[in-house]
N, C-alpha and C positions, 0 to 999 in steps of 0.2 A: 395431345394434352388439352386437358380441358381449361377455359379462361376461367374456370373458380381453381382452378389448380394452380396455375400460372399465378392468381392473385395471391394463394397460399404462398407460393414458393417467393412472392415476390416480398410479403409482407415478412416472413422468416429471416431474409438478407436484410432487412431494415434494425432487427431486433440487436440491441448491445449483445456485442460477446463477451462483455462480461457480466456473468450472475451474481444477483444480489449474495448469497453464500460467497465466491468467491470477491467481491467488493470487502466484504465484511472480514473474512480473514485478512486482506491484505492491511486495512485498517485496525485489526486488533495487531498485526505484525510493526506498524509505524506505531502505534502507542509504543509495545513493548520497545523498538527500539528507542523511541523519544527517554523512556524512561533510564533505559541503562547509560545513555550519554547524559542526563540530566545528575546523573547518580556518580558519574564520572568528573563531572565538573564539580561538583558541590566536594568529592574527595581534593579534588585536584587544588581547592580553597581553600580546607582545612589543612593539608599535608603539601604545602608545593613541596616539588620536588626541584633539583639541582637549576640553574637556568641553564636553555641550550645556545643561548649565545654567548660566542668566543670572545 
């Protein structure tokens, strides 16, 4: 193997495994979750429900 190859291969193992696409869906996935527990408590304020302590 050639030492411009080795630097290829060398600099490829440096690179995040995660891609920009996949950063970014995981980030539109924690908004949406942010939103439906935000959307949960704000019910949970207007309507308590029973208390769970005995």
């Amino acid at each position: 193997m050639s030492a411009g190859a080795e630097l290829k291969r060398a600099g490829e193992a440096l690179e995040p495994s995660v891609t920009r696409h996949e950063y970014e869906v995981a980030a539109a996935h924690a908004w949406v979750v942010h939103e439906q527990r935000q959307k949960e408590l704000t019910k949970e304020r207007e309507y308590p429900g029973p208390s769970l302590e005995l």
